[in-house]
Structures are given as structure tokens and as C-alpha cells.
VEXLUMMAR-380795 format. One record per residue (C-alpha): residue in one letter; residue number from 1; x, y, z. Coordinates in steps of 0.1 Angstrom, whole numbers, plus 5000, padded with zeros to 4 digits. Example, Ala and Ser with C-alpha at 12.3 -4.5 7.8 and 13.67 -1.06 7.14 Angstrom:
VEXLUMMAR-380795
<site><code>A</code><pos>1</pos><xx>5123</xx><yy>4955</yy><zz>5078</zz></site>
<site><code>S</code><pos>2</pos><xx>5137</xx><yy>4989</yy><zz>5071</zz></site>
***
This chain:
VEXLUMMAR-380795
<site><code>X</code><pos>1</pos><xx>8129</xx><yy>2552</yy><zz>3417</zz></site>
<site><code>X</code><pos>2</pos><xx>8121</xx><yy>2522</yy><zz>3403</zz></site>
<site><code>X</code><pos>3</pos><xx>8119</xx><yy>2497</yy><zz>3427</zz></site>
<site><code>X</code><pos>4</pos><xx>8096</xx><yy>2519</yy><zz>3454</zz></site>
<site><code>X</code><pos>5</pos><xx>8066</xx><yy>2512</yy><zz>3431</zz></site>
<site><code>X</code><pos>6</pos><xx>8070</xx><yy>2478</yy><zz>3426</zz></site>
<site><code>X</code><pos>7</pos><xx>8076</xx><yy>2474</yy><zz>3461</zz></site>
<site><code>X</code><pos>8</pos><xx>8040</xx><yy>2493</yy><zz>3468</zz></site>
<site><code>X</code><pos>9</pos><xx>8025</xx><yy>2477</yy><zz>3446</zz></site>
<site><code>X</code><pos>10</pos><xx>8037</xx><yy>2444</yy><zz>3458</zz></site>
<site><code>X</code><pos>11</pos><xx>8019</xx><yy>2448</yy><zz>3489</zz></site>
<site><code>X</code><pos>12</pos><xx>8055</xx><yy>2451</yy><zz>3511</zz></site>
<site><code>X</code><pos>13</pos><xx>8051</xx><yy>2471</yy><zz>3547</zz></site>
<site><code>X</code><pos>14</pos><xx>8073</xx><yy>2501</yy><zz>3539</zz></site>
<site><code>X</code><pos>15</pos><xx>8081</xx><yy>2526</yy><zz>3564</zz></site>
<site><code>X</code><pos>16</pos><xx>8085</xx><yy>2567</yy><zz>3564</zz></site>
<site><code>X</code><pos>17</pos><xx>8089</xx><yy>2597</yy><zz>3579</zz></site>
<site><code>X</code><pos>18</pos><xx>8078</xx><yy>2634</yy><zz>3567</zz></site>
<site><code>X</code><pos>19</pos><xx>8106</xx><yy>2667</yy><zz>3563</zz></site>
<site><code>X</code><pos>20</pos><xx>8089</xx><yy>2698</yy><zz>3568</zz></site>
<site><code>X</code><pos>21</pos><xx>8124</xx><yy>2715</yy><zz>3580</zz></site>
<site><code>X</code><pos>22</pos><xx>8135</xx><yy>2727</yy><zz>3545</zz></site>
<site><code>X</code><pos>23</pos><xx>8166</xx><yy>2714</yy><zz>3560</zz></site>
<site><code>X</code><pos>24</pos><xx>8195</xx><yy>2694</yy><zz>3532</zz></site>
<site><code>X</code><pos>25</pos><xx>8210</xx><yy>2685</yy><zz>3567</zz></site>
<site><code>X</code><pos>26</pos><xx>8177</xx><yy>2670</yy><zz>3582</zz></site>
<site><code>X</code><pos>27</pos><xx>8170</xx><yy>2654</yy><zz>3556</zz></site>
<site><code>X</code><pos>28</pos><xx>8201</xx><yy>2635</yy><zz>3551</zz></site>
<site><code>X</code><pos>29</pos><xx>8198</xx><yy>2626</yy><zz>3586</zz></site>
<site><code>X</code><pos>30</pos><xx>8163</xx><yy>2607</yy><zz>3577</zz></site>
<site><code>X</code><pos>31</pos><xx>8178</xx><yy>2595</yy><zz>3550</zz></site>
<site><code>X</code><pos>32</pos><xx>8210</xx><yy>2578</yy><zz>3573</zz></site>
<site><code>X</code><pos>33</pos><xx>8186</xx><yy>2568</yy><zz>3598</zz></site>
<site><code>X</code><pos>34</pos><xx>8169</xx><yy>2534</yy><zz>3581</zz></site>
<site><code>X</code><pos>35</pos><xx>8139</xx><yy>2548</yy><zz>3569</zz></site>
<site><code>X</code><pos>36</pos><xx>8123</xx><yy>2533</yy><zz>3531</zz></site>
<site><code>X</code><pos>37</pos><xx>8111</xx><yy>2567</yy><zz>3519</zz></site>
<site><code>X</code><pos>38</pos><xx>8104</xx><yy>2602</yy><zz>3531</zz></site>
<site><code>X</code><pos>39</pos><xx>8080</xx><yy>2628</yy><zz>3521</zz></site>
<site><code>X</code><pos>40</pos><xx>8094</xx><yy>2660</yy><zz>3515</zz></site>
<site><code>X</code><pos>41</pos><xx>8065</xx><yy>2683</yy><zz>3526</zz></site>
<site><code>X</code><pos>42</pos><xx>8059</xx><yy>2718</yy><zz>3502</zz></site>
<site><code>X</code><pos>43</pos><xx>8022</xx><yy>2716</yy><zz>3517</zz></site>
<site><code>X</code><pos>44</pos><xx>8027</xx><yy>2728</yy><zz>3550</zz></site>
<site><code>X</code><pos>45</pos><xx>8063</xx><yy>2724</yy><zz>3553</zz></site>
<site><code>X</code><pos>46</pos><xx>8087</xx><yy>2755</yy><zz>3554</zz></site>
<site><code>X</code><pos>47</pos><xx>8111</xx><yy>2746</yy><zz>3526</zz></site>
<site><code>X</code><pos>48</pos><xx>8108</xx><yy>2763</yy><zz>3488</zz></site>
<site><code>X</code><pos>49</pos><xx>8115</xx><yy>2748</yy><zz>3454</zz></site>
<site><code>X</code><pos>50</pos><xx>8156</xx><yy>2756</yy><zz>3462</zz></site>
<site><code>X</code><pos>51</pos><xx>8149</xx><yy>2741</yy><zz>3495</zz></site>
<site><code>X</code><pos>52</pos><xx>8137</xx><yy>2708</yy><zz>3479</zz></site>
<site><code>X</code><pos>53</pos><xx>8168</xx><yy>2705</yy><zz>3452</zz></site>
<site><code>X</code><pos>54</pos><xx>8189</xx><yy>2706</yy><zz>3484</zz></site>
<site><code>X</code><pos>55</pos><xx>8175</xx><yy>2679</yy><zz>3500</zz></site>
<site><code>X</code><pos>56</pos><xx>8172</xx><yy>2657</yy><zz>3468</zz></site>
<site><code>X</code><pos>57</pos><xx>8209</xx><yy>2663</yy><zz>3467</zz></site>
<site><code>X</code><pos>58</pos><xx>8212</xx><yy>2652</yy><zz>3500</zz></site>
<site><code>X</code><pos>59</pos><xx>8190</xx><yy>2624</yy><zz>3499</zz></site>
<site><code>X</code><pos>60</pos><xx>8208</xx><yy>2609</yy><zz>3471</zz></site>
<site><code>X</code><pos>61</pos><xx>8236</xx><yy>2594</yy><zz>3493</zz></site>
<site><code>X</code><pos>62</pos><xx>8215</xx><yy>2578</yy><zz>3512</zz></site>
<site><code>X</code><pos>63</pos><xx>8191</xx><yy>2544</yy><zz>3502</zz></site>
<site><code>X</code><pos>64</pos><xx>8159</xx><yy>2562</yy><zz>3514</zz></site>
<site><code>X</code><pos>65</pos><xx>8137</xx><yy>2571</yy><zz>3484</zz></site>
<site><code>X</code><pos>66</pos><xx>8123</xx><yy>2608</yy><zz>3481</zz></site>
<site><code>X</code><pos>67</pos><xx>8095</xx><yy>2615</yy><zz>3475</zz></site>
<site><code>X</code><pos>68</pos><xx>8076</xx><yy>2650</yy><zz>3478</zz></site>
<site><code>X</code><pos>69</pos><xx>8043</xx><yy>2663</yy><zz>3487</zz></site>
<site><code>X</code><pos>70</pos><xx>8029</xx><yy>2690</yy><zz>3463</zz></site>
<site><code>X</code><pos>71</pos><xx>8010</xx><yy>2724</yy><zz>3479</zz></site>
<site><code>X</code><pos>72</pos><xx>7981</xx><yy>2709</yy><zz>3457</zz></site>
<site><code>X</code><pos>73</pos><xx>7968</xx><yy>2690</yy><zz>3427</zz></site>
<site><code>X</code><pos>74</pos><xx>7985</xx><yy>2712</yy><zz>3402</zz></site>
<site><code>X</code><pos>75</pos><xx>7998</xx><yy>2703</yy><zz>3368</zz></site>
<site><code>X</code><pos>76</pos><xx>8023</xx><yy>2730</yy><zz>3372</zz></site>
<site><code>X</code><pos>77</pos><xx>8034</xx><yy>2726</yy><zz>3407</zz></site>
<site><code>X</code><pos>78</pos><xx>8038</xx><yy>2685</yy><zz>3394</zz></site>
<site><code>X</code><pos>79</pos><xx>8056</xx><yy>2686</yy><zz>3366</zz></site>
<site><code>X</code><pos>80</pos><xx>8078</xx><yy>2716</yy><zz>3384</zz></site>
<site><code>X</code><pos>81</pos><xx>8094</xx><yy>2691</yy><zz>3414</zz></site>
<site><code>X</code><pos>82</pos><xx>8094</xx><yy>2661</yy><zz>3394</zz></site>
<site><code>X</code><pos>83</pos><xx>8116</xx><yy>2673</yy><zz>3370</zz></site>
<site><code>X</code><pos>84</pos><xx>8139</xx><yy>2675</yy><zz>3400</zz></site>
<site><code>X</code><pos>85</pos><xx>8143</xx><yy>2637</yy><zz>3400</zz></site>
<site><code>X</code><pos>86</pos><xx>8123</xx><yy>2627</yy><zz>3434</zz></site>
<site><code>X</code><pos>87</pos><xx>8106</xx><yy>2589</yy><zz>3428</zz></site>
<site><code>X</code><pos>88</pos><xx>8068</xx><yy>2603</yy><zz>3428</zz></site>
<site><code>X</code><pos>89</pos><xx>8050</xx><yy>2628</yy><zz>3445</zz></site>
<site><code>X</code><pos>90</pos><xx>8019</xx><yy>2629</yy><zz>3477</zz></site>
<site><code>X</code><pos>91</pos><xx>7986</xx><yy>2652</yy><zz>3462</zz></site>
<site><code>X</code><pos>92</pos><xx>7967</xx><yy>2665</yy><zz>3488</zz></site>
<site><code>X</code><pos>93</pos><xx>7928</xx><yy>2670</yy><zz>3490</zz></site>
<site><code>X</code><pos>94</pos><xx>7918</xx><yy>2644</yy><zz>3467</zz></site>
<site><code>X</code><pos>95</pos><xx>7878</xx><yy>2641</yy><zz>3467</zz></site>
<site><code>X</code><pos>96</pos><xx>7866</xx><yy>2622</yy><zz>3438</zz></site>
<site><code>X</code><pos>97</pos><xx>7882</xx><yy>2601</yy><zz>3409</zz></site>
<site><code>X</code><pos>98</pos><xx>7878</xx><yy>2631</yy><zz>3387</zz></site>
<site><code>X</code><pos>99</pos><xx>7905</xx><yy>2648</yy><zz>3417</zz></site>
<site><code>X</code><pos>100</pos><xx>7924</xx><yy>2615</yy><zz>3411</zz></site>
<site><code>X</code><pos>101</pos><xx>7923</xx><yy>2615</yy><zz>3371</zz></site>
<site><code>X</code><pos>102</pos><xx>7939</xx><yy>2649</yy><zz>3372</zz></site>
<site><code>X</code><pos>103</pos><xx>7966</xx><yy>2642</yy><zz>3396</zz></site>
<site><code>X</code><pos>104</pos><xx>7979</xx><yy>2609</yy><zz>3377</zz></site>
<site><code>X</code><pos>105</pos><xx>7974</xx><yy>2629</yy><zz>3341</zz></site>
<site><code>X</code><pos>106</pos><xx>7998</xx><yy>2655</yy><zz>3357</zz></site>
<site><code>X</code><pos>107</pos><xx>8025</xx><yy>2629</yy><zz>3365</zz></site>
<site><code>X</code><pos>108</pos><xx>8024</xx><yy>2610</yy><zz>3336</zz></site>
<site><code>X</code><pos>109</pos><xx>8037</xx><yy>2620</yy><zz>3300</zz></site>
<site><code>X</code><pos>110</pos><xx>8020</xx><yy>2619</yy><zz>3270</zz></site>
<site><code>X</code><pos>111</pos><xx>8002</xx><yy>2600</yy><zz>3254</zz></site>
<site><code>X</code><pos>112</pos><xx>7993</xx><yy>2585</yy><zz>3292</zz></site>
<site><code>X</code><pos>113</pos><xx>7992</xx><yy>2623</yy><zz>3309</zz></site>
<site><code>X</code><pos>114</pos><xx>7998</xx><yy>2659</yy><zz>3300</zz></site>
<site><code>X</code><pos>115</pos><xx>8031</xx><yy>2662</yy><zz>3320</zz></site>
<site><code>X</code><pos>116</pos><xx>8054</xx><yy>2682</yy><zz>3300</zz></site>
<site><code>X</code><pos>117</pos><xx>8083</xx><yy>2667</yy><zz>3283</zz></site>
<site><code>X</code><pos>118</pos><xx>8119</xx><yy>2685</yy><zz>3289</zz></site>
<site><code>X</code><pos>119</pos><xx>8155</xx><yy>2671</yy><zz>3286</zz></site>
<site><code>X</code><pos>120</pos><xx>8178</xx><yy>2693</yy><zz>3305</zz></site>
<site><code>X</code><pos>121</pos><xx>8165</xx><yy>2688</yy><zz>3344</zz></site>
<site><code>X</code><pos>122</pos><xx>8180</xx><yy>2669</yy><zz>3369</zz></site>
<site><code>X</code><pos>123</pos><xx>8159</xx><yy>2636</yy><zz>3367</zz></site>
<site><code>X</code><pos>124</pos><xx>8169</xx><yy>2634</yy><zz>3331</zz></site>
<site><code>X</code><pos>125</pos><xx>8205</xx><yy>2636</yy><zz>3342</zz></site>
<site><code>X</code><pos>126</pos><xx>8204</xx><yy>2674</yy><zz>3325</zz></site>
<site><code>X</code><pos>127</pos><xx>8204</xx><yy>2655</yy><zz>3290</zz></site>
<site><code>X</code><pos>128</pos><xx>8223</xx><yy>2626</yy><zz>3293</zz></site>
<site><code>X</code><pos>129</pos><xx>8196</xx><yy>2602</yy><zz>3305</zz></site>
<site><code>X</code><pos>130</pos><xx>8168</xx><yy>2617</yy><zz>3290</zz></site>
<site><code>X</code><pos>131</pos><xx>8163</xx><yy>2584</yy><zz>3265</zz></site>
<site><code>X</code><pos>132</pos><xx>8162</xx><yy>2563</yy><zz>3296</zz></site>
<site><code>X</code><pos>133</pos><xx>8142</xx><yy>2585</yy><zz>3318</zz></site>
<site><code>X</code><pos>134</pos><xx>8115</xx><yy>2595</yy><zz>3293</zz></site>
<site><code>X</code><pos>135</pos><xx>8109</xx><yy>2556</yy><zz>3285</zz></site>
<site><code>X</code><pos>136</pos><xx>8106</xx><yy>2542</yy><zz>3320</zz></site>
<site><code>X</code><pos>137</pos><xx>8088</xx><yy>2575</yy><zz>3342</zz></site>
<site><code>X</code><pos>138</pos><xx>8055</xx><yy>2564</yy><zz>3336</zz></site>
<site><code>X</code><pos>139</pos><xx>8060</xx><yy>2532</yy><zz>3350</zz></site>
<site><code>X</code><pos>140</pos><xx>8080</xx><yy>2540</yy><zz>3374</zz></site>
<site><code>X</code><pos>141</pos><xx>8070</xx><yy>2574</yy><zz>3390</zz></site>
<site><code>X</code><pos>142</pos><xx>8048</xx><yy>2567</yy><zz>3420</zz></site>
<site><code>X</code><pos>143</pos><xx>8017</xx><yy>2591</yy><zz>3428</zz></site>
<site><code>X</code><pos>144</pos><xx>8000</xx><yy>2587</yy><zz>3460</zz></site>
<site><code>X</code><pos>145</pos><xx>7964</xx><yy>2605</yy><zz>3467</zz></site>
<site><code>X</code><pos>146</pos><xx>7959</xx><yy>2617</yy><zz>3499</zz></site>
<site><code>X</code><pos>147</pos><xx>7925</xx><yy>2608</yy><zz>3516</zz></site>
<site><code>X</code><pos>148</pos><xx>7915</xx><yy>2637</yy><zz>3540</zz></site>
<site><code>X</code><pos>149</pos><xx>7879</xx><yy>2643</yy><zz>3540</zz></site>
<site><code>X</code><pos>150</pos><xx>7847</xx><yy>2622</yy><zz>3546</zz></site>
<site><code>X</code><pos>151</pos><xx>7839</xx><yy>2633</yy><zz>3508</zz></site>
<site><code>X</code><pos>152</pos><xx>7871</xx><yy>2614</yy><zz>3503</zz></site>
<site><code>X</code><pos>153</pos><xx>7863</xx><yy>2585</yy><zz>3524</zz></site>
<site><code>X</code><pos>154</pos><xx>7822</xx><yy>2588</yy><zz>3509</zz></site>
<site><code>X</code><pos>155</pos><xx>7842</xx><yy>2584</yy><zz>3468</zz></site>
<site><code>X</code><pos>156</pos><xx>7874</xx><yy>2564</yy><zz>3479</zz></site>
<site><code>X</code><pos>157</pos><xx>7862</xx><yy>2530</yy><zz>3463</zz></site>
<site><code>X</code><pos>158</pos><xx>7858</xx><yy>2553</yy><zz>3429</zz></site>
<site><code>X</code><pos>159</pos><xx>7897</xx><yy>2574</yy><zz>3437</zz></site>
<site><code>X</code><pos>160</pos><xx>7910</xx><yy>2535</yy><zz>3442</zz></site>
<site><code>X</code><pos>161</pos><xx>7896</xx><yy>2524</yy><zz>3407</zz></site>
<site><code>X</code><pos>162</pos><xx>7918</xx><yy>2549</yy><zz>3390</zz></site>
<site><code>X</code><pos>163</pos><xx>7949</xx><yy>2534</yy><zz>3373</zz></site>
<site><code>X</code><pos>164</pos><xx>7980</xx><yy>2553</yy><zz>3376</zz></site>
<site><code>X</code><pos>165</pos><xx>7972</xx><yy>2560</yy><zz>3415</zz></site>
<site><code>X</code><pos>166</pos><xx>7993</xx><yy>2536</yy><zz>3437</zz></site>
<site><code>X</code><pos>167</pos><xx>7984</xx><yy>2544</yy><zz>3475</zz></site>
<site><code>X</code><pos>168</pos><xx>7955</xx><yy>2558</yy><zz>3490</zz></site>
<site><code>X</code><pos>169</pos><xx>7973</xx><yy>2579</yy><zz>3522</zz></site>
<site><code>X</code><pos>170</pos><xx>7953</xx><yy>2587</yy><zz>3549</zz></site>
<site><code>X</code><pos>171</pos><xx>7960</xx><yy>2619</yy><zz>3564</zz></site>
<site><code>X</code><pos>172</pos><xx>7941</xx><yy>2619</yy><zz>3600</zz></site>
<site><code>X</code><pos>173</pos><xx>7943</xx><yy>2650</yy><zz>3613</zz></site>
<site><code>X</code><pos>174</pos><xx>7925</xx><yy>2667</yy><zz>3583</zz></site>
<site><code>X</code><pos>175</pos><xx>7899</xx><yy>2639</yy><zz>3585</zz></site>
<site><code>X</code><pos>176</pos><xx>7890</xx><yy>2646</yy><zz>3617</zz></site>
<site><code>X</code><pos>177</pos><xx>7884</xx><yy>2678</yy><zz>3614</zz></site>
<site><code>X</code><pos>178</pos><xx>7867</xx><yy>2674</yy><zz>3583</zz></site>
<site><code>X</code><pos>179</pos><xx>7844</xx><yy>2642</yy><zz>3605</zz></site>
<site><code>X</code><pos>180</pos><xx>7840</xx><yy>2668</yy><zz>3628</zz></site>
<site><code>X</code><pos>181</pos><xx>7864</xx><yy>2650</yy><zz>3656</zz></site>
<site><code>X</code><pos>182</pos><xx>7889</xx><yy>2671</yy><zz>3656</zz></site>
<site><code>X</code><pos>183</pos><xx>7922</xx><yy>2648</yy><zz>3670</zz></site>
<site><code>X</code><pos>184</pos><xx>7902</xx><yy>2618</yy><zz>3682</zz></site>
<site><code>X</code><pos>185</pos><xx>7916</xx><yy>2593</yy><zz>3661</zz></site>
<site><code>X</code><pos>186</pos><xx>7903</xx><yy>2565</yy><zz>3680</zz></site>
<site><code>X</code><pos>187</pos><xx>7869</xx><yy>2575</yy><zz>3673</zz></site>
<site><code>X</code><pos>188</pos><xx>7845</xx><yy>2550</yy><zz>3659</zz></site>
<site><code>X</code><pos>189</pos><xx>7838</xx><yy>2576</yy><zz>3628</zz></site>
<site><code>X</code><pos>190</pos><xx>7876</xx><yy>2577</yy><zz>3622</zz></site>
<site><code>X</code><pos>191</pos><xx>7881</xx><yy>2540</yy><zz>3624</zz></site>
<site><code>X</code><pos>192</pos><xx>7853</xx><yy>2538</yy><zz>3602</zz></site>
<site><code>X</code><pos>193</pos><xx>7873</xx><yy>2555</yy><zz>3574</zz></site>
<site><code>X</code><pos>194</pos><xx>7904</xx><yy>2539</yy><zz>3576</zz></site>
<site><code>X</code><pos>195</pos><xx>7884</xx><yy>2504</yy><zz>3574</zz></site>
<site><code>X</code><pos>196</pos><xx>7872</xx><yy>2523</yy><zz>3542</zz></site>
<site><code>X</code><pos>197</pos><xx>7900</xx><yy>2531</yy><zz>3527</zz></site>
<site><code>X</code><pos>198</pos><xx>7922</xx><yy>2498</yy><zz>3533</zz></site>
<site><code>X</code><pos>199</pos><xx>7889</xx><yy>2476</yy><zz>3519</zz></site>
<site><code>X</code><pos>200</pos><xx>7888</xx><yy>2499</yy><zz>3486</zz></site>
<site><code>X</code><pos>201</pos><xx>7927</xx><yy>2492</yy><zz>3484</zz></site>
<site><code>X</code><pos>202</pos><xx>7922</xx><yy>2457</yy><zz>3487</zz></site>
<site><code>X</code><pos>203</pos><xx>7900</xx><yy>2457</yy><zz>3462</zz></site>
<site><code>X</code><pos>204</pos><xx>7917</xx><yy>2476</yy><zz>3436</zz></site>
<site><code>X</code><pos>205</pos><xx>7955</xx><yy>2467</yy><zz>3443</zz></site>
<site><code>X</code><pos>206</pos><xx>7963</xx><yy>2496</yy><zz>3459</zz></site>
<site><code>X</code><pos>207</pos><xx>7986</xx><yy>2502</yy><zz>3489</zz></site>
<site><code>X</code><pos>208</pos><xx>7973</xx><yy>2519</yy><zz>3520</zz></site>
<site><code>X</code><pos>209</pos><xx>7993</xx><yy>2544</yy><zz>3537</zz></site>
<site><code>X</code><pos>210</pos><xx>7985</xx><yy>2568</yy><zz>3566</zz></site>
<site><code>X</code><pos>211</pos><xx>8010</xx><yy>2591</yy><zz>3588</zz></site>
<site><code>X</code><pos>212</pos><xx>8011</xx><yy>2579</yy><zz>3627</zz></site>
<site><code>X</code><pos>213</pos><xx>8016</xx><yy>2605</yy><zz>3659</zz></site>
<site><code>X</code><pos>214</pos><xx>8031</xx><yy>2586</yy><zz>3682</zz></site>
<site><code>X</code><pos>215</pos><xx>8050</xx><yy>2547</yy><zz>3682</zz></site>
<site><code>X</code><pos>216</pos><xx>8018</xx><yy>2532</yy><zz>3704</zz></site>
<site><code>X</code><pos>217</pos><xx>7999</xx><yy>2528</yy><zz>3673</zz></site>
<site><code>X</code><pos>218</pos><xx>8017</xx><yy>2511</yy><zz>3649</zz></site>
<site><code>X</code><pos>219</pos><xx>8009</xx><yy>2479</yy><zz>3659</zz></site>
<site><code>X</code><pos>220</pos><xx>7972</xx><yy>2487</yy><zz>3652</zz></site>
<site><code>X</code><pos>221</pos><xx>7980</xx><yy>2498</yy><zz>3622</zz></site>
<site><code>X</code><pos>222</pos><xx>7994</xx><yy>2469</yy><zz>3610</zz></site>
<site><code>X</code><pos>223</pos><xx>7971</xx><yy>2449</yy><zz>3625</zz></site>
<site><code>X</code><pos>224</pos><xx>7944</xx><yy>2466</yy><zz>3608</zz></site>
<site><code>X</code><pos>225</pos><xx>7964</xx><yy>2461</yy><zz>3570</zz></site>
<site><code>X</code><pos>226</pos><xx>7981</xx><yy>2496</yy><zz>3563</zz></site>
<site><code>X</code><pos>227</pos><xx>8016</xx><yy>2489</yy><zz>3545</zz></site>
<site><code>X</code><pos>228</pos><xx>8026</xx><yy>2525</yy><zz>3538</zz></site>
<site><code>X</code><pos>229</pos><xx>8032</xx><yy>2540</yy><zz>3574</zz></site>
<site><code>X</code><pos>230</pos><xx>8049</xx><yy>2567</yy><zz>3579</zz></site>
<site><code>X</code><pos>231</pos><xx>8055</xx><yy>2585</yy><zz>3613</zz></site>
<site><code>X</code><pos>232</pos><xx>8064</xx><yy>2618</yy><zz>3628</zz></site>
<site><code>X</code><pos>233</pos><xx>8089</xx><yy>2644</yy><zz>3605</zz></site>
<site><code>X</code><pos>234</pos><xx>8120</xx><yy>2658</yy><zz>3611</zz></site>
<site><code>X</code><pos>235</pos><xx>8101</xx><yy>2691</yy><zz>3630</zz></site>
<site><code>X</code><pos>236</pos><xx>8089</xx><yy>2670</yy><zz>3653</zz></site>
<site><code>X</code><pos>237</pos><xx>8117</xx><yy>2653</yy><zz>3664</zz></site>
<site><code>X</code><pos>238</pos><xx>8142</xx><yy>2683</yy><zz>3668</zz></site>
<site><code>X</code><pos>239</pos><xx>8115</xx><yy>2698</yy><zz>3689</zz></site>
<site><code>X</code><pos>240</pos><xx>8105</xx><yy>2669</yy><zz>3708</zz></site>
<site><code>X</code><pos>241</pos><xx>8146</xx><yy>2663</yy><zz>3715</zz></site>
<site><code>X</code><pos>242</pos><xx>8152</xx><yy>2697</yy><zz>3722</zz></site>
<site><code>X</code><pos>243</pos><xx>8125</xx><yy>2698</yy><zz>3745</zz></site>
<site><code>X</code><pos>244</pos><xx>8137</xx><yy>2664</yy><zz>3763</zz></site>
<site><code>X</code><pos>245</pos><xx>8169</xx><yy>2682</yy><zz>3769</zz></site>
<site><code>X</code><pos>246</pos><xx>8156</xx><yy>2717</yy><zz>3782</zz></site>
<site><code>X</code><pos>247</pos><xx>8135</xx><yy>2691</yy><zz>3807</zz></site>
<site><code>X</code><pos>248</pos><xx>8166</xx><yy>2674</yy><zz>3820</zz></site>
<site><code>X</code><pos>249</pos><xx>8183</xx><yy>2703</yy><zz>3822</zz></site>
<site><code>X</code><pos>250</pos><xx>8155</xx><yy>2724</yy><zz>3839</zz></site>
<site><code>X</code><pos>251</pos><xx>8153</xx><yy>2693</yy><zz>3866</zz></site>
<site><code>X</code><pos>252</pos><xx>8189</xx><yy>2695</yy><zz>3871</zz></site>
<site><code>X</code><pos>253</pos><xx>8192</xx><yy>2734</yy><zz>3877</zz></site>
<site><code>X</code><pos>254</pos><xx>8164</xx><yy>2729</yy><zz>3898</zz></site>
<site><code>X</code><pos>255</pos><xx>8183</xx><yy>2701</yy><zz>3920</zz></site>
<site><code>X</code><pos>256</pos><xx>8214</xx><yy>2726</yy><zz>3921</zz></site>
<site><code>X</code><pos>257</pos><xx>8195</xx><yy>2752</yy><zz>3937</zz></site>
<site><code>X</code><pos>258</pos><xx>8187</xx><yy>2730</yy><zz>3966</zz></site>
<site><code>X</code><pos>259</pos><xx>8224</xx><yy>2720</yy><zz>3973</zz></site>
***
């Protein structure tokens, strides 16, 4: 847990990928595959609270951090996953550094936050690393605001200012809709906003992140100064593989009728 935020803070290009599956097997599988982090996703993704303990468990063996994406900014739903153990956790839908106040307060114990304090979990080590755990979690527990409106974007220098928030994630397809470009991310409107975004960063210390489609535009993004990238999700890729195969298949049945 410790050394993702120092590494995001330090300004290091770290990459990701999202698990929306639900799925302890899928998620060791990201976890194998070389990836620095992965988002486990309760937002839109299918998995439950059992779900996430699962993956966590399977994400352990691996040297990709966890980290978990929260339905919304919710003291509860906060303080619920992290005392799973996961590194930090993504808010969605964060609009204004009032938004971004809450979110950090809810991920941060007392006197710092309002996250409640418990011993028996499993990122205390159910007791026996509680001492440890309570001491070091407000420095080390990462919370990343997601940036997915053009209020956002409008208030992002004021969401950067706030201390305790470490990256500034764009999350483009919300942000076009909410521009009113719905999936035209090379728009000038959406370029507009990420310039936003990665300037505020700069000038607060922040790390900026953003989720990518498709492997043409990562050198782009890079070029343009993100550092957190993530790309794709598990979902995606079983479907786009299991699609590549029903293709060659198809094509081959097809090829077999004509002999």
C-alpha cells in the first residue's frame, strides 16, 4: 500500500487496467499480467462487497496494487471496502473541492477525517496489525477524484488544491456526455479538459490519470503529461477475445462449406 502513493506522488508513469467482472479469477489474471495497479470497479462493475474480498484475496499474490472504485462519495460505502485492505479507493462524480473535502475526510481517520476506526478487519490483519495499520493509513491510503463533468473541469484547479487528494482521473466517456460530445474524445472541447486537468495537477502536485479505449492513444497521452493511465478492464478483454475467436472460427466454417 505504501509505496503506490509515493510512487504517484513522485510523478512515476504508472499503468492500469479496470475489473468490472466480479471475477477472483480475472482478477488474478490482471494481477499476473504486469500491470502497476487495477481498479476494482463497484460503480458500474457487476461484483458485490463478497465479490471484492475475493479478488483482494486474489490480488494479494500478485505485485499489482488494488485499488477499488466506490458506487459514490460515501462515508459509509468508504470506510466499508477499505477496511478490506485495498491501497486506496477511485470516487466518482467529484464537482467541487467541497465534493473533494468529503471524499478525503471519508478515507482518512481522525483527527485528519471521520473514517471510522475498527481493529478486527482484514487491512488491520483482523487485530494483529492494527498498531501498524492505524499509524501509517493516512499516509499511505491513496484517494483519487474522478473528473467527469465540465462542472468538474469549470472547479478542477479548486478539487486539485485539496490535500489528501492524490490524482485527478479523468473519466472521458462521462465527460463527453456531460460536454455534450458524446464519444468524440478527440474533440477540441475534450482536449480542452484534459489540458485542464493535467495544468491544475501540475500546479498542485497532483498526479493525472485518465482510462484509455483503445492502445492508439497512449502515446498522446503521454505526450500530453498523464502519468496515471489505465486502459481497458477485464470485461472488455474476455469479450473482445471471445469475439476474435467466434470471427476466426466463423471464417473457417465458412471456408469449409465451400470445400
Amino acid at each position: 500500500m505504501k509505496w503506490i502513493r509515493q510512487r504517484i506522488r513522485g510523478g512515476e508513469f504508472l499503468t492500469g487496467t479496470f475489473l468490472n467482472l466480479g471475477s477472483s479469477l480475472t482478477a488474478e489474471m490482471a494481477g499476473l499480467a504486469g500491470f502497476d495497479w487495477v481498479v476494482i470497479d463497484l460503480e458500474h462493475g457487476s461484483g458485490d462487497h463478497q465479490n471484492l474480498l475475493l479478488q483482494l484475496q486474489a490480488l494479494s499474490g500478485t505485485l499489482a496494487v488494488p485499488l477499488v472504485r466506490v458506487a459514490w462519495n460515501d462515508i459509509v460505502l468508504c470506510k466499508r471496502v477499505l477496511d478490506l485492505g485495498p491501497a486506496g479507493v477511485m470516487v466518482p462524480w467529484i464537482n467541487s473541492k467541497d465534493d473533494a473535502s468529503r471524499a478525503v475526510a471519508a478515507v482518512r481517520y481522525p483527527p485528519h477525517g471521520l473514517r471510522g476506526v475498527a481493529a478486527m478487519n482484514r487491512a488491520c490483519g483482523f487485530g494483529l496489525s492494527f498498531d501498524e495499520y492505524f499509524q501509517s493509513a493516512n499516509d499511505e491510503v491513496t484517494m483519487i477524484a474522478q473528473i467527469e463533468t465540465g462542472r468538474a473541469v469549470d472547479n478542477v484547479r479548486e478539487i486539485a488544491s485539496v490535500d489528501g487528494v492524490d490524482v485527478l482521473f479523468v473519466g472521458p466517456l462521462d465527460l463527453s456526455v456531460s460536454l455534450g460530445i458524446v464519444k468524440q474524445y478527440d474533440h477540441q472541447d475534450m482536449r480542452s479538459a484534459r489540458a485542464k486537468v493535467i495544468a491544475a495537477c501540475r500546479e498542485y502536485g497532483k498526479a493525472s490519470g485518465i482510462l484509455l479505449s483503445n492502445e492508439s492513444q497512449i502515446e498522446e497521452t503521454i505526450a500530453e503529461g498523464f502519468t496515471f493511465v489505465g486502459m481497458g478492464s477485464d470485461g472488455a478483454a474476455a469479450a473482445a477475445g471471445l469475439g476474435k475467436i467466434a470471427s476466426a472460427l466463423k471464417k473457417s466454417k465458412t471456408g469449409a462449406a465451400r470445400n
